[in-house]
Structures are given as C-alpha cells and as structure tokens.
MDTraj code that builds the backbone (N, CA, C; nanometers):
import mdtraj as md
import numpy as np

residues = "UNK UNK UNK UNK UNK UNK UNK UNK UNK UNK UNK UNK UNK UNK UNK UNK UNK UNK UNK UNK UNK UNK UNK UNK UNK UNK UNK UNK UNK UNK UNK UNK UNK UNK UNK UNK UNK UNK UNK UNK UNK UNK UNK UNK UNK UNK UNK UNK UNK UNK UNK UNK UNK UNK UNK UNK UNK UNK UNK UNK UNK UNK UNK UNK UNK UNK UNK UNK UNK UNK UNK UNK UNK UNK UNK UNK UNK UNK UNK UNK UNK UNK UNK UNK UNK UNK UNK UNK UNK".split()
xyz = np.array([
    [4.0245, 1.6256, 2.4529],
    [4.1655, 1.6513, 2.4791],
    [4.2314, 1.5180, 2.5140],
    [4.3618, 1.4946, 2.4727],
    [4.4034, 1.3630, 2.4925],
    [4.5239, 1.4225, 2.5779],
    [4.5817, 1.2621, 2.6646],
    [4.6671, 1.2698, 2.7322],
    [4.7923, 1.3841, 2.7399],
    [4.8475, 1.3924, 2.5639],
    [4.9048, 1.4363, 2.5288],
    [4.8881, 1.5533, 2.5475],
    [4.7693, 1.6380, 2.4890],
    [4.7629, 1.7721, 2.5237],
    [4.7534, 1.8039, 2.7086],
    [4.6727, 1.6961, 2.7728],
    [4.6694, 1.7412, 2.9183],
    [4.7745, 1.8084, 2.9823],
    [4.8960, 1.6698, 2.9319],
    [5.0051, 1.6808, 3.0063],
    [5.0846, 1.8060, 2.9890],
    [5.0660, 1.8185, 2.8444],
    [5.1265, 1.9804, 2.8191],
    [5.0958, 2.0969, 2.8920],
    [4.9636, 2.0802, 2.8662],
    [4.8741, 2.2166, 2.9217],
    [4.8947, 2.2223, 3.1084],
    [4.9275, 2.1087, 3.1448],
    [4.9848, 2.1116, 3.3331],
    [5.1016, 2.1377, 3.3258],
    [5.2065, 2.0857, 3.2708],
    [5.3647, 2.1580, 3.2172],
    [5.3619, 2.2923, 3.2104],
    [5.2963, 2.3457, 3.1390],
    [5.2822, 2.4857, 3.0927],
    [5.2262, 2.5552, 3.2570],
    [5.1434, 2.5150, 3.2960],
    [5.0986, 2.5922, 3.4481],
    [5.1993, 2.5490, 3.5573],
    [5.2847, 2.4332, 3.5254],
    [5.3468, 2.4380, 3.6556],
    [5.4747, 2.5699, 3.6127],
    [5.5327, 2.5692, 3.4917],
    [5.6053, 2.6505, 3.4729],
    [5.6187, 2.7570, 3.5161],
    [5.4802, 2.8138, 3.4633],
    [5.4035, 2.9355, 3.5212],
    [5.4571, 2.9385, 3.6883],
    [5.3973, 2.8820, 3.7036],
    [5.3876, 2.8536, 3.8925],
    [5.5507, 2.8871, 3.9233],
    [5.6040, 2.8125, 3.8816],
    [5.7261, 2.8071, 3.9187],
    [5.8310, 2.9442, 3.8834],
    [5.7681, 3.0071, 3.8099],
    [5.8296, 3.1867, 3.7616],
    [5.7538, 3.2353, 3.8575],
    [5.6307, 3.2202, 3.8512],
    [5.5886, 3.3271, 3.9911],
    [5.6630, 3.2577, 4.1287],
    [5.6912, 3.1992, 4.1705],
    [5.7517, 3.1777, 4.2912],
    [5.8902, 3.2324, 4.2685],
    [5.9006, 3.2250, 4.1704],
    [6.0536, 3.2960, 4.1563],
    [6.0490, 3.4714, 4.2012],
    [5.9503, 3.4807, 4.1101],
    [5.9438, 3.6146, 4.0471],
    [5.8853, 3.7046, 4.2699],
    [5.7860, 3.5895, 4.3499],
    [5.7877, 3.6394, 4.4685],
    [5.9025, 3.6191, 4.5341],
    [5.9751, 3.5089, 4.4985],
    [6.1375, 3.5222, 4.6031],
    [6.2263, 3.6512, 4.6167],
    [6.2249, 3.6521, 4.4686],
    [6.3347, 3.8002, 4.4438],
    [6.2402, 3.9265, 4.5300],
    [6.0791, 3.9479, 4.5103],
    [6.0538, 4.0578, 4.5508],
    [6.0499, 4.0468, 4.7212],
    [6.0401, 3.9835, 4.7299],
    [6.0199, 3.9605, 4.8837],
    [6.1857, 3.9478, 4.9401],
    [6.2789, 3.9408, 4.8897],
    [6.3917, 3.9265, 4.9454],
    [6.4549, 4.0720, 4.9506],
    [6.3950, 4.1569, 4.8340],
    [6.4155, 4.3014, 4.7967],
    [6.3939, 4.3723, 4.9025],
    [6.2789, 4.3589, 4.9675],
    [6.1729, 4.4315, 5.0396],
    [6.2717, 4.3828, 5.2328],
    [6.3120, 4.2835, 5.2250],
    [6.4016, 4.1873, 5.3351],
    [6.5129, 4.3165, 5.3934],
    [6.5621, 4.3092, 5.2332],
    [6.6754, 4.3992, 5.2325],
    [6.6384, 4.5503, 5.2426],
    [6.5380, 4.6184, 5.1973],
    [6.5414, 4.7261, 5.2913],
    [6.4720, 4.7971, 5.3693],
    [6.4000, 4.6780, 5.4122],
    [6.3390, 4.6224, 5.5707],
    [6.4558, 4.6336, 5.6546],
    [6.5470, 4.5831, 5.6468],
    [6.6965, 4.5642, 5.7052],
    [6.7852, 4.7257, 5.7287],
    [6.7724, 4.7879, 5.6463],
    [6.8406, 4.9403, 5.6050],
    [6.7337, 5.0100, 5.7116],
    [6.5841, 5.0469, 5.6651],
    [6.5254, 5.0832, 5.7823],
    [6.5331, 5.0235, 5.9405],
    [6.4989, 4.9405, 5.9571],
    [6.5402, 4.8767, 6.0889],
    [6.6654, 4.9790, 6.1154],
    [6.7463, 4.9366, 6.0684],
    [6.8938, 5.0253, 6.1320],
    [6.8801, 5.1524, 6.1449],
    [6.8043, 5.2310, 6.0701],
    [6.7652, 5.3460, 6.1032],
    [6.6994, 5.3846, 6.2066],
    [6.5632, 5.3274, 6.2285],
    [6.4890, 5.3274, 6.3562],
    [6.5687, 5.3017, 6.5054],
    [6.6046, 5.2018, 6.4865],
    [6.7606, 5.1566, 6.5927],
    [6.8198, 5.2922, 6.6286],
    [6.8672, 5.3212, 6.5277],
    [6.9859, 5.4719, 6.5450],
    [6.9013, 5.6003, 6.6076],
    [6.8461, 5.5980, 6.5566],
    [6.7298, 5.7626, 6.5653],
    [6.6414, 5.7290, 6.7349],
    [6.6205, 5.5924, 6.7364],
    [6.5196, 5.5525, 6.8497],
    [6.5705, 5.4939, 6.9523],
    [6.7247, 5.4506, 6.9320],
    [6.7429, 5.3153, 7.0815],
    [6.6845, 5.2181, 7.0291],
    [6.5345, 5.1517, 6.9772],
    [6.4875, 5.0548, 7.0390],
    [6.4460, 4.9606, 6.8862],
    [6.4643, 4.8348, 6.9117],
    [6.4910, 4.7441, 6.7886],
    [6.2758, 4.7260, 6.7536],
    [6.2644, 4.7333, 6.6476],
    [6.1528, 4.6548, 6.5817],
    [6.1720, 4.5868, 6.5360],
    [6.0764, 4.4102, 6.5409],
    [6.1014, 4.2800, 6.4401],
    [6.0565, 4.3107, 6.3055],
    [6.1192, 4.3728, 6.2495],
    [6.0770, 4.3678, 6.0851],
    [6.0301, 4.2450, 6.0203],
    [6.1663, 4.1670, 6.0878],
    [6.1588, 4.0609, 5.9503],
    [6.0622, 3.9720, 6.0100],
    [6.0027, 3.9801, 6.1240],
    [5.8904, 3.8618, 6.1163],
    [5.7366, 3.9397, 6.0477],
    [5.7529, 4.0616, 6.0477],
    [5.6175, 4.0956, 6.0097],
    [5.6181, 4.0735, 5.8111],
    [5.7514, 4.0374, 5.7547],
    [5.7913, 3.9897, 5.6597],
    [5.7533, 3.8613, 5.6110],
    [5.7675, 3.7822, 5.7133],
    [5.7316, 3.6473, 5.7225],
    [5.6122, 3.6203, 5.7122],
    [5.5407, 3.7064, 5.8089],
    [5.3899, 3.6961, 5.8087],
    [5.3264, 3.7635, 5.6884],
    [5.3835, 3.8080, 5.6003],
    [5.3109, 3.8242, 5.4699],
    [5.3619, 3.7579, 5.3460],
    [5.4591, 3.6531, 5.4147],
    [5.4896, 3.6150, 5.2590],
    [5.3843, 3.4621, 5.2304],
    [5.2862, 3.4907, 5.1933],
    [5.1965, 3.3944, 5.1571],
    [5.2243, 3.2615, 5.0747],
    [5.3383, 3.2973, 5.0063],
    [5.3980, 3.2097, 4.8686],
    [5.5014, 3.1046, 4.9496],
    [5.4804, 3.0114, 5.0304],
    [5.6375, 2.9335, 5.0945],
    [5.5713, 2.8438, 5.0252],
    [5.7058, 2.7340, 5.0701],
    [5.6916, 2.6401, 4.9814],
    [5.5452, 2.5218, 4.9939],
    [5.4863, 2.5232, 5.1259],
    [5.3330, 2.4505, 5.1445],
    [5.2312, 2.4709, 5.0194],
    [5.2649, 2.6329, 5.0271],
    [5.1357, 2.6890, 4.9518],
    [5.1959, 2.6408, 4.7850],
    [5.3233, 2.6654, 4.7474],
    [5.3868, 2.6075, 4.6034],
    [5.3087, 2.4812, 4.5824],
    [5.4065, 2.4352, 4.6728],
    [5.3336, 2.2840, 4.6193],
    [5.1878, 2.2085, 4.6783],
    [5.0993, 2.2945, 4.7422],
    [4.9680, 2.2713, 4.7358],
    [4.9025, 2.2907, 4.6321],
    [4.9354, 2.4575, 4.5285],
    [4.9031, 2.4921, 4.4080],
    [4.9500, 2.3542, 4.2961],
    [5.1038, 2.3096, 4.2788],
    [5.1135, 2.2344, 4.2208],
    [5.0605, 2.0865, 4.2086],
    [4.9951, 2.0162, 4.3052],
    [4.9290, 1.9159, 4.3630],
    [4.7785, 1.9485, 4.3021],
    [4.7541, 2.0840, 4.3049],
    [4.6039, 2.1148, 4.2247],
    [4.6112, 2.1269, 4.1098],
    [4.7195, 2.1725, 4.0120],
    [4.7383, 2.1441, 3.9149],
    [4.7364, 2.0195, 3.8559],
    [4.7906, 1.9162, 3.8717],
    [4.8444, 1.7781, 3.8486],
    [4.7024, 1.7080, 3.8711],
    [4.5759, 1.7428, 3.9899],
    [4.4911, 1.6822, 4.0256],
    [4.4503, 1.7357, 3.9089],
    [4.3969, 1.8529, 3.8912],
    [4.3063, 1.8909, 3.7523],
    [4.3247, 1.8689, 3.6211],
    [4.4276, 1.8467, 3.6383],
    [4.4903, 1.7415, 3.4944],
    [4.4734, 1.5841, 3.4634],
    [4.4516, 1.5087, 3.6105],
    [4.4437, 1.3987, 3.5718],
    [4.2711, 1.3967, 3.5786],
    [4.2063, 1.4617, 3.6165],
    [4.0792, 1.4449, 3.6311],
    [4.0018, 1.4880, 3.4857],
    [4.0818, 1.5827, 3.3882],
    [4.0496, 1.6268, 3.2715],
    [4.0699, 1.4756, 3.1915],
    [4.2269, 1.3959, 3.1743],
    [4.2172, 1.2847, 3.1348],
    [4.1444, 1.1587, 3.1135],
    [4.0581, 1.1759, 3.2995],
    [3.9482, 1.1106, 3.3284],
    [3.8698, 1.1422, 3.2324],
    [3.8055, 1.2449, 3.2324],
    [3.7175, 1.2952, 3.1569],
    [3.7021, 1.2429, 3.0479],
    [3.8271, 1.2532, 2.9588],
    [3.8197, 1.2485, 2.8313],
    [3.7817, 1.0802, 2.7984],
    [3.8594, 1.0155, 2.9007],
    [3.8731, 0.7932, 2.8760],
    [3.6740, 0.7801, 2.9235],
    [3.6487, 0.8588, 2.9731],
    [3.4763, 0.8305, 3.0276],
    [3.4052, 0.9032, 2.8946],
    [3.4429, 1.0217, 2.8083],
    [3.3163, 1.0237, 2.6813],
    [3.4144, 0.9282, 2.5657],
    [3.4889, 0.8741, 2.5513],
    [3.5418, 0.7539, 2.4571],
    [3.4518, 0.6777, 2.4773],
])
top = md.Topology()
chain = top.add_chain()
for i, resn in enumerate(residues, 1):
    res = top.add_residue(resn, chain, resSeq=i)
    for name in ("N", "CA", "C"):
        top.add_atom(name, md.element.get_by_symbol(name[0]), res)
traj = md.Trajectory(xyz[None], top)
C-alpha cells in the first residue's frame, strides 16, 4: 500500500468517525430533551427535583477526549502502515 492509498483509507475512517459523533450528538441531545419533559413531570406529580441531566452526562461516552483519542489512533495506524510499507521496499 502506498502513501497514497494510506492516506485515503485514514480520510475515509476519520469521516466515518466524524458522522458517528454527529450521528451521537443528535441522539444524545434527543434523549436531553426528553429527559427535560420527564424531569418536569416528576417535579409536578412529586415536589422533588431529580438530576437527570448529569446521569446524561455520565453516559455520554463519545465527548470530545474520546473523538479525538479515536482520531489520534487512526492517524497513528496509518502512519505506522506507511512505515510498513518504506521497510519491505
């Protein structure tokens, strides 16, 4: 595989990467919002407030550390494939 294809084939996964972070923003912002609608319900029916949105927080696995830790492993496994290839030349 030459440079050329490497670089593609990491383009192509960061892309990737970068729709799924999308694709968890929207769902997780969905879930925010009626996290938010319940809360108000519980409130009304109960008196007494629950933190929704931090137990929200605590499952959203995808922030931006973990993005660009994934992307940093990408880019590493790409240049190490390049390696590869300049060491059987």
């Amino acid at each position: 595989m030459d440079d050329k294809e490497a670089n593609y084939l990491a383009k192509s996964f960061l892309e990737l990467l970068e729709d799924l972070q999308e694709e968890h923003s929207k769902a997780f912002y969905k879930l925010e919002y009626l996290m938010k609608d319940l809360q108000s319900d519980i409130e009304a029916k109960h008196g007494q407030s629950i933190p929704l949105s931090s137990f929200i927080r605590q499952a959203d696995y995808f922030d931006d550390d973990r993005f660009n830790l994934i992307r940093k492993r990408v880019l590493d496994k790409a240049n190490d494939l390049k390696r590869r290839s300049y060491s059987n030349n």
